[in-house]
N, C-alpha and C positions, 0 to 999 in steps of 0.2 A: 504493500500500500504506500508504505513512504516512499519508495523508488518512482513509481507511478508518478506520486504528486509532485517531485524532484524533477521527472522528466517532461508533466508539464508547464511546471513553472520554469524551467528551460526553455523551453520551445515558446513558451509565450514572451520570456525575455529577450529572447533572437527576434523574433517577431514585431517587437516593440525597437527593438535594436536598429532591425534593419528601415523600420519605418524612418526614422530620427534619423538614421542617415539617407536616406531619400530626402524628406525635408527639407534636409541641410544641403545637400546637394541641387536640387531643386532650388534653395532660397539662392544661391549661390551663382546658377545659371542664368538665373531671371537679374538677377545685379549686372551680370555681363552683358547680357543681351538689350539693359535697358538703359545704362550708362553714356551709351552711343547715340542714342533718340537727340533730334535735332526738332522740339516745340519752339511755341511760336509763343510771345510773350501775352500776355492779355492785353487784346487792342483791336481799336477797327483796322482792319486789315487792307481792308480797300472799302471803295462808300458801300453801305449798309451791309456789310460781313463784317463779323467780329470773332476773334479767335479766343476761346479763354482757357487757361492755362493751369491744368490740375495735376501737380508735378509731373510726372514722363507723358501726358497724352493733353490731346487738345480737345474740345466741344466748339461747335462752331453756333453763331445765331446770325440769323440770316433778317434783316428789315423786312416788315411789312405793314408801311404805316407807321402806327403808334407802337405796335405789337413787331412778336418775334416768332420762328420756327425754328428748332435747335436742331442740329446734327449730332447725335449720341449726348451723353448725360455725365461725363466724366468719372470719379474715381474717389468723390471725398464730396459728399454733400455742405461739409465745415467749408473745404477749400473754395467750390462754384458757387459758396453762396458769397467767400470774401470776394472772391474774383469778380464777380455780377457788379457790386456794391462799387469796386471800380472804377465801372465801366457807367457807373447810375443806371443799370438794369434790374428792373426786379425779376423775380422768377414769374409773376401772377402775368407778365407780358408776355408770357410765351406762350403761346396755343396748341403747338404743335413740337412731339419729339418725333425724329427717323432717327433711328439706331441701325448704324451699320450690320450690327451683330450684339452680343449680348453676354460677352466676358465683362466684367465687372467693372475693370478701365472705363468703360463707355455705361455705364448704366446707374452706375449707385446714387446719384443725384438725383433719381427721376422722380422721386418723392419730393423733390423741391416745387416743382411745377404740378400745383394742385390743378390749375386750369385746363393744361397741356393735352392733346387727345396722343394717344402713344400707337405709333408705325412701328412695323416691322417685318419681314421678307416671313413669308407664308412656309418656307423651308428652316428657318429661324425658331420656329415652334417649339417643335423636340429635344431644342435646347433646355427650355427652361420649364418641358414636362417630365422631361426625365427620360427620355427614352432614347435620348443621346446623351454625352460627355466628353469633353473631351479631355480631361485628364484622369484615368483609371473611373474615380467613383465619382470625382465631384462633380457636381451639373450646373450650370450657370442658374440666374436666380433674378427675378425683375418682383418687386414691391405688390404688383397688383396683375390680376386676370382680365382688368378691363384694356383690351387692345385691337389695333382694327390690322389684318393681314392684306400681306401687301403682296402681288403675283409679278413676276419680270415682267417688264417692260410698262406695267401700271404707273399710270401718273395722276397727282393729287394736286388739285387747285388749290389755295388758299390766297384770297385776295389778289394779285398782282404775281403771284408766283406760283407757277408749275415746276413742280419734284417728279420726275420721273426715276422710277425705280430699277435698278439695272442689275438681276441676282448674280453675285459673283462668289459663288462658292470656293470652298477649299483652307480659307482660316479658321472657320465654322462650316458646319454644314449650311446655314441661310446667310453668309454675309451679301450683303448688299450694296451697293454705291447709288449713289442719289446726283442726278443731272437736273438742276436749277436753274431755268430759264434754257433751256437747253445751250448754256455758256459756261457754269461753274459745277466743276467735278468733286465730288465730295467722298473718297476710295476707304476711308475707315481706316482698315487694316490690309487691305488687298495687295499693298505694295508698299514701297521704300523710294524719296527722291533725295538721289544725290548726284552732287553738282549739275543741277537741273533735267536728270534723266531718272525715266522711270527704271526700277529693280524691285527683284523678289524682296518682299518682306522675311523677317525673320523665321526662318524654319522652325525652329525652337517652339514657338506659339503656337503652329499652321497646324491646323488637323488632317490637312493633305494637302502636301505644298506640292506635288503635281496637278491637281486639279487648280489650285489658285493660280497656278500658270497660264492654264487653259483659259482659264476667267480672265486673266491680265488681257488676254486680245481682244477680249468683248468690249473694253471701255478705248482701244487703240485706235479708232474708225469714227471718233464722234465729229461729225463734220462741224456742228457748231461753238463748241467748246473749244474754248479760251484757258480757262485756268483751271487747276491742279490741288486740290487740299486734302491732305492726309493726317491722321490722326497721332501721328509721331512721328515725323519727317518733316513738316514745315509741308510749304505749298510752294508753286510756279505759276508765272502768268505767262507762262511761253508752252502752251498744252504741245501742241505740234513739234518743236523741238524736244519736250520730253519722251514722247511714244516715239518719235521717229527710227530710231535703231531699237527697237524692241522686236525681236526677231525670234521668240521661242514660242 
């Protein structure tokens, strides 16, 4: 009997052992991979975009009117709400969130904007019901059930601005990019801009970074699009010379 209980309190020790160094390795790799992120400071960015700045990732708000439509929801509801306050934005001005996708980075503030109707790519679901993951067991996670599904290539009016929806799989199963006026590109996590050219995002994060490759050509063809905004790489207003040598 006591050997028994010896050999599972062993085996639970390894167990617990090995998780803690997963953890650690894991916290470890996300410092490496997130240290190099090149955000955009909290600011209008150019007239009526604003970029706000939630240590390594960005939230974008887009004018309309008085009011606002956010691109994803950052990373620290503390941080987006100083950041807002800034910028003399409140949260109650935002009507509308489209979330890229639904890792944590882009979403934990969404409880700030009580008014906000909340978007999200129809493939993005099974994120946050459990029936996907993408790290072993943990499943991403959004505040509330009230949300309206968004199918490729859908586009949503709001006042003076059309968000057309463009699913680009492969960092998540539903990530998404959103084409605003059919001029500004809004890519999430779908890629990486460095010295004004588009690249693979971090593999590390990618739940199938050959699929988000496949995805990277779908947004390389957009005849009216201007400019470039990514969620951890900063932006371009040179769209056409970013895609141009994009060849995989």
């Amino acid at each position: 009997m006591k050997k028994t209980l010896k050999r599972v309190l062993l085996g639970f020790a390894i167990v617990i052992a090995l998780l803690v160094l997963l953890s650690v390795g894991f916290l470890l790799k996300f410092k490496h991979e997130t240290r190099n992120m090149n955000v955009i400071g909290s600011k209008m960015v150019i007239t009526n975009i604003y970029a706000v700045k939630d240590s390594f990732v960005n939230m974008f708000l887009i004018g309309a009117s008085s009011q606002f439509i956010a691109i994803d929801a950052g990373n620290s509801p503390d941080n987006v709400s100083k950041e807002l306050s800034k910028l003399n934005i409140t949260p109650d001005q935002v009507i509308a969130v489209f979330l890229t996708h639904t890792d944590r980075d882009h979403v934990a503030a969404l409880r700030l904007f009580k008014k906000a109707r909340i978007y999200l790519a129809r493939e993005e679901e099974p994120m946050i019901t459990g029936k996907k993951s993408k790290f072993l067991i943990f499943g991403n996670h959004i505040y509330t059930k009230e949300y309206s599904l968004l199918d490729d290539q859908q586009t949503v009016v709001i006042g003076n601005l059309q968000i057309q929806g463009i699913l680009t799989p492969g960092h998540t199963s539903g990530s998404m990019c959103y084409l605003v006026n059919g001029k500004y590109l809004f890519t999430g996590d779908l890629l990486r801009l460095k010295n004004g050219k588009i690249g693979e995002f971090n593999k590390f994060f990618n739940m199938d970074s050959k699929m988000a490759k496949e995805s990277i050509k779908k947004i390389t063809n957009l005849p009216g699009a201007e400019y470039i905004f990514t969620a951890h790489y900063g932006y371009t207003s040179d769209y056409k010379n970013a895609v141009k040598d994009w060849k995989e």
